[in-house]
N, C-alpha and C positions, 0 to 999 in steps of 0.2 A: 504494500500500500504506500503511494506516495502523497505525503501529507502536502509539500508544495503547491503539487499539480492541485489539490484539493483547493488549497489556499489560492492558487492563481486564480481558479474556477471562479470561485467565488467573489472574486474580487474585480473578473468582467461581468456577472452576473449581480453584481449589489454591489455597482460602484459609491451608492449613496453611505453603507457601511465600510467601508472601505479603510478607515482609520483603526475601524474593531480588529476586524479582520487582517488588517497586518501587524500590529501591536498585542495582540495577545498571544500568550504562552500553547503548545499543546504537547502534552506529556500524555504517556503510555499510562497505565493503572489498571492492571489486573484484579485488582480487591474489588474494582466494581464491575457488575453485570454488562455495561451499557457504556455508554457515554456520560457525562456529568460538568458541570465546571462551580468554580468557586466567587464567580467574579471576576477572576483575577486570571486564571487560566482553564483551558477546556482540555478534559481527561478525557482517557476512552481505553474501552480492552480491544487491544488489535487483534484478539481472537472474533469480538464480534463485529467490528469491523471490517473483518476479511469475508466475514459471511455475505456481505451486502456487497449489492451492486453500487458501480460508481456515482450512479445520482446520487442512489439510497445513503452512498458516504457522504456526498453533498450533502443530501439533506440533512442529516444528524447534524456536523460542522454546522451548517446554517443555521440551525433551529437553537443552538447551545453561543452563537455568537451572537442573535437575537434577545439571548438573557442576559447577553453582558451588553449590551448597546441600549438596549429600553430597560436598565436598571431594575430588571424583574425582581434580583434579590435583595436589595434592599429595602426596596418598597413591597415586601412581603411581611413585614414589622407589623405587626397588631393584624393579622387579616387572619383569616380561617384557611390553617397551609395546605389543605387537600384542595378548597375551591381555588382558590391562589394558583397554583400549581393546573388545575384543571383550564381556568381563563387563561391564564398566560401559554400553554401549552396549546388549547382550543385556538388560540388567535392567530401564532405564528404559522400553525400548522396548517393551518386554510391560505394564509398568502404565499407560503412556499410553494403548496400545493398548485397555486394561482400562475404561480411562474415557472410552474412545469416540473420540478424536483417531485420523485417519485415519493411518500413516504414512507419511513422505515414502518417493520409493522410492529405491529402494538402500541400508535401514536394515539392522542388523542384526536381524535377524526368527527369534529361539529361542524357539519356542513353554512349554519347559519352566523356561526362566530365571523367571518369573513366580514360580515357589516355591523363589529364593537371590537371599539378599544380592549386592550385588556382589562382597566378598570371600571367600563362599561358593564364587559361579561359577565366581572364577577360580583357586581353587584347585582346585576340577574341572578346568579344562581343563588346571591345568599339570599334573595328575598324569596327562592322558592323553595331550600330549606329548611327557612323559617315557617314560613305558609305550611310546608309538608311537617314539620316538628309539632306545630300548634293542631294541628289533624288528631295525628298520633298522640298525641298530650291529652284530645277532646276524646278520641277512643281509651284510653288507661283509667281516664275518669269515669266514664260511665260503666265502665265494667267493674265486678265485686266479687267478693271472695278469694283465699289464699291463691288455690290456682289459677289465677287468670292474674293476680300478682305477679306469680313467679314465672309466667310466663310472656309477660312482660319485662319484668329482666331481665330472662332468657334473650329478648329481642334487642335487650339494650346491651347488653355483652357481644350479640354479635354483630354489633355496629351499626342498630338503628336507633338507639336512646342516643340520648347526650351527657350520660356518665361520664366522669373522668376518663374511667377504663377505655373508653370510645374516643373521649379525644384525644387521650397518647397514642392510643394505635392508630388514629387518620395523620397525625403527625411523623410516624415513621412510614406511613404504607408511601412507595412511589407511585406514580401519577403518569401514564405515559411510555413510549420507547425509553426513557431517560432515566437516569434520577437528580433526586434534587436533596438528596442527603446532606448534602455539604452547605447549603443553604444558610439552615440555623448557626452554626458556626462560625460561617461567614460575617453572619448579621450583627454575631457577638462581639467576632475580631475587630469589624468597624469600627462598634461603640467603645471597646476599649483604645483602638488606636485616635478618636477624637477626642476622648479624655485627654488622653495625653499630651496631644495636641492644642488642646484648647487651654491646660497649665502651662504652657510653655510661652503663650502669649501673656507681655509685660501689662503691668495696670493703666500705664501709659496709653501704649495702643488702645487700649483701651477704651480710653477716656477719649481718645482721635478719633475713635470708628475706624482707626487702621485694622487691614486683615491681609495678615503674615500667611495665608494659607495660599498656597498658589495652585489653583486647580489645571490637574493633569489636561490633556488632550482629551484623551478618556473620560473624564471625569467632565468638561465641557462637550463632548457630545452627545455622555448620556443625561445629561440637563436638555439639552436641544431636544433628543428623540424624544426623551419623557415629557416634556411640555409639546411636543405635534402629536404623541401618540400614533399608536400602530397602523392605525390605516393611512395617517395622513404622510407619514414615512414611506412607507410602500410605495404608496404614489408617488412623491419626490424619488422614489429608488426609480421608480420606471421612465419618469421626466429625466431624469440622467443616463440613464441607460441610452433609450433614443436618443440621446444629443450626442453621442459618443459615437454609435452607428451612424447617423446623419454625417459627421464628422469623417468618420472612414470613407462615405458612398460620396461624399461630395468631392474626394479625390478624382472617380471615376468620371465624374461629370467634366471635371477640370482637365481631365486629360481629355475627353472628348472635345470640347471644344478646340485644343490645337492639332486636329487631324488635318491632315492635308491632304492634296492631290500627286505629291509626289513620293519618290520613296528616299528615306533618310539611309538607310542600309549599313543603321546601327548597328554595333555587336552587344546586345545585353546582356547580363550575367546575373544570373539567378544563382544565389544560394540558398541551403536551407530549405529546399522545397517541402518534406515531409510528405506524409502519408494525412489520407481522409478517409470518413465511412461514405460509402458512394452517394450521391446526391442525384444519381438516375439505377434502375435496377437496372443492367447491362446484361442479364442474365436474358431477357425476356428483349429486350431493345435489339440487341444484336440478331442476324440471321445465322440459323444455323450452329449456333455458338454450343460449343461442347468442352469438356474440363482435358478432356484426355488426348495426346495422339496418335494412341494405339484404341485400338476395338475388337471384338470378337468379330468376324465375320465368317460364313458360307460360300465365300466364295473359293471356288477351288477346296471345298472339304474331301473327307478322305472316309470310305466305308471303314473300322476296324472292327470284327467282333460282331456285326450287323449294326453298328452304331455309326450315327454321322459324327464326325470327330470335326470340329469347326477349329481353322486355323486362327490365330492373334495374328493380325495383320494392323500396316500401319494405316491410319484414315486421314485423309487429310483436316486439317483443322482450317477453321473461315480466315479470311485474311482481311484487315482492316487497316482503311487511310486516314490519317487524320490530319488536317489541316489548322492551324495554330493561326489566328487573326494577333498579329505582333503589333500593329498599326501604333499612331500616338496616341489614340484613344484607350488603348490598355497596359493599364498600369501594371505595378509587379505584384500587384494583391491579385487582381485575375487571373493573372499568364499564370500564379504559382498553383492557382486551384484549375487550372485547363490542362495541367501538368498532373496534379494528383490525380484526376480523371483518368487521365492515360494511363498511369500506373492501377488502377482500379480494372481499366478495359483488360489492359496485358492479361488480367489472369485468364481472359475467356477467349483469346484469337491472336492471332500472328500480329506483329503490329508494323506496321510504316508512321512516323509522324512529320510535317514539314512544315515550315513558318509563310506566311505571307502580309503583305503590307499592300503596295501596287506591284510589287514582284511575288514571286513565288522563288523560293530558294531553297529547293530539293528536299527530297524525302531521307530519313534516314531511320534504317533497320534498327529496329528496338525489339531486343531480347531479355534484357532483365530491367529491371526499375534502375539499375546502376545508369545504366545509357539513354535513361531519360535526365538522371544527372547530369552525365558528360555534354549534353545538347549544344548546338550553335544554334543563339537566337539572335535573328536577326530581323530589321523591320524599323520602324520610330517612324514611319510616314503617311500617308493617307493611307485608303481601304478602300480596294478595288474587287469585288465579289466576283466578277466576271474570267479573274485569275486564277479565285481560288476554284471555282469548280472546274476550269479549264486543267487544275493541277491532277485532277484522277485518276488511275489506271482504267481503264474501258472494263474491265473483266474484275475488277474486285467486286464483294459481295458488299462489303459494311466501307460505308463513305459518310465521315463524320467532319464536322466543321464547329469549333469554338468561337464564335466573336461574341461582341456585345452587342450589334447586330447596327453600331451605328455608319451606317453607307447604303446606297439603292440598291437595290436587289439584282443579280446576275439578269441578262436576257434569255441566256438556254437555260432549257427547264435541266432538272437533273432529281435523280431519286439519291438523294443524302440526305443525313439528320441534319439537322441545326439545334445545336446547343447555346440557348442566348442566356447570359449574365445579364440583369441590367433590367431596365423598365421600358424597352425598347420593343415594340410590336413588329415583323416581320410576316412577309407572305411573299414567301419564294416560287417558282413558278417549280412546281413537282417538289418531293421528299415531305420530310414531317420535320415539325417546329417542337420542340421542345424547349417552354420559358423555365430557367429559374426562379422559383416564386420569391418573392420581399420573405417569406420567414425561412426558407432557404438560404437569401441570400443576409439576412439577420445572423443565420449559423455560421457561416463561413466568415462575417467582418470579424463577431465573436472570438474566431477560431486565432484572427489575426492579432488582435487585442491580449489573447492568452497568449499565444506566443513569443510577441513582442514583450509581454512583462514579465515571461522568462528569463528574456533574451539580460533585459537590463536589471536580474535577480541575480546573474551570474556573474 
């Protein structure tokens, strides 16, 4: 498990948190089932964290850095720590879910918390386990005799009175995927560290209104989220989020506009390309596309025994072109993900790849993702469509084209894909269009964003 990558995640995905999430601690802790934090840092057993999937890791991380961001544990001071624990838990767990993080199971799962604060909720619930207390309180009275006493008891022992005994055990029971044991503790360590702190300031100060207490980073933006509350954070998470995307896609734009009509027949150098999960199934897209290039076949079999004995012969495998739109309208964020594609295709057909701008600048045979590394890319000029289908062998099966789709449409019809990045509508004359859609193309700026804050982690 790599807590980074987790940490990076999160940190495109809730740049509004983003102070939390880089500044807090995260240690291993086998003593607890789960995940957990203290305020101060977030724990986890890396056993059960390896059970879960990568959202599902996301999400724990998220939902445990949400307690340290909206001050959940120390404004759990004087509240009832099972419903406490239930709201706070209830509220995060509906907007993570809202942004797409799977959650772990055994989370707290209230569909309608999604529209209340945490201190909203839980002021819901306590008003309806009062309501439900005063019920049961109206039923213990009207009923008479020793056994209907002690059986009454009986229902307050096992955790529906309000006996003491009931509420030390609501106090240790946990609440949720999590726990929140460490909570009370927490709340303790506080009070004695502001003691302390508050003897330390002179009679002086004092008497100034000076205050010697300088609050952390931390500590100024769990004041900020605790005064917006949880919904109104979320929101501002997602209003920054878009402005970050908008921020990456307006590069595209800006390279679009200096296309031209001629070719620049620059040499660009792509590093770092990486690997993606396919963003078209090619499985079904391609013709003919098969994993193996051997098969059983019949042909030429052999009686032995009175059995037809079928030879392993080799079959051929489909072969496919692809043509790379290099122009000045595509920046190094596109060209790197028309690249991962490639590497995606390779597993299921022979590959040729080649660049064009208003020239066409050869095909070259791609055998491993290594030589899609090694590539010459050339191009930085306008985008002339009428070249790139002019580039295709006559007899290939699979003819695939990347651009953003900004330039007029070839005149000869041709039976190729088109693959468009971008917000860009096409209608080529023959083949099929295939857009990248806006939360596709959301995943892949994303993609850029996490990797870039890798890049300057290292």
């Amino acid at each position: 498990m790599d807590i980074n990558a987790i940490k990076r995640k999160m940190l495109v995905k809730y740049p509004f948190f983003g102070s939390v999430v880089a500044n807090v601690a995260y240690k291993e802790n086998k003593d607890i089932p789960t995940a957990g934090t203290d305020g101060e840092t977030i724990y986890y057993n890396p056993d059960y964290l390896e059970s879960l999937s990568i959202e599902e890791q996301t999400f724990v991380f998220a939902h445990e850095v949400c307690h340290i961001a909206f001050n959940h544990i120390l404004r759990s001071e004087g509240k009832d720590p099972k419903l406490w624990n239930i709201a706070t838990d209830g509220v995060i767990n509906q907007f993570l879910k809202r942004d797409g993080l799977k959650m772990a199971k055994g989370g707290v799962d209230i569909s309608e918390a999604i529209n209340y604060d945490a201190e909203q909720l839980y002021d819901k619930l306590l008003k309806e386990k009062k309501q439900s207390q005063q019920q049961k309180d109206g039923q213990d009275n009207s009923q008479s005799g020793q056994g209907n006493q002690q059986q009454s008891q009986s229902q307050q022992q096992s955790g529906g009175g309000s006996g003491e005994d009931s509420q030390e055990e609501e106090k240790k029971q946990d609440v949720g995927h999590d726990t929140h044991s460490m909570w009370e503790q927490a709340v303790k360590k506080h009070k004695e560290q502001q003691e302390k702190s508050d003897k330390k300031e002179s009679l002086l100060d004092k008497l100034l209104g000076k205050d010697n207490k300088e609050n952390s980073e931390l500590e100024k933006k769990q004041k900020e989220l605790e005064n917006m509350g949880e919904k109104d954070a979320f929101k501002k998470n997602l209003e920054d989020k878009k402005k970050q995307l908008e921020e990456l896609k307006e590069a595209i734009s800006k390279q679009a506009s200096q296309a031209g009509t001629s070719t620049n027949r620059d040499i660009r150098t792509v590093n770092d390309i990486g690997t993606a999960k396919p963003i078209v199934d090619w499985r079904y897209v391609l013709r003919e596309a098969i994993k193996y290039d051997v098969d059983w076949s019949y042909k030429n079999a052999t009686l032995e025994d009175g059995v037809v004995v079928a030879n392993l012969e080799e079959q051929p495998m489909p072969e496919t072109e692809i043509v790379l739109d290099t122009s000045g309208s595509i920046n190094e964020i596109l060209l790197k993900n028309f690249l991962r594609e490639c590497k995606n295709i390779l597993k299921h057909t022979k590959l040729k790849v080649g660049c064009f701008d208003t020239e066409f600048y050869g095909f070259h045979e791609i055998r491993t993702e290594e030589d899609i590394e090694k590539m010459r890319f050339e191009g930085g000029g306008g985008t002339n469509f009428n070249v790139a289908v002019g580039a295709f062998s006559r007899r290939v099966e699979n003819k695939i084209i990347f651009t953003d789709g900004e330039a007029s449409m070839p005149n000869m019809p041709l039976d190729a894909i088109w693959i468009v990045f971008g917000g860009e509508r096409i209608n080529p004359k023959g083949g099929r269009v295939i857009h990248i859609t806006p939360e596709q193309l959301d995943r892949l700026y994303s993609y850029e964003v996490e990797s870039e804050t890798k890049g300057k982690s290292r």
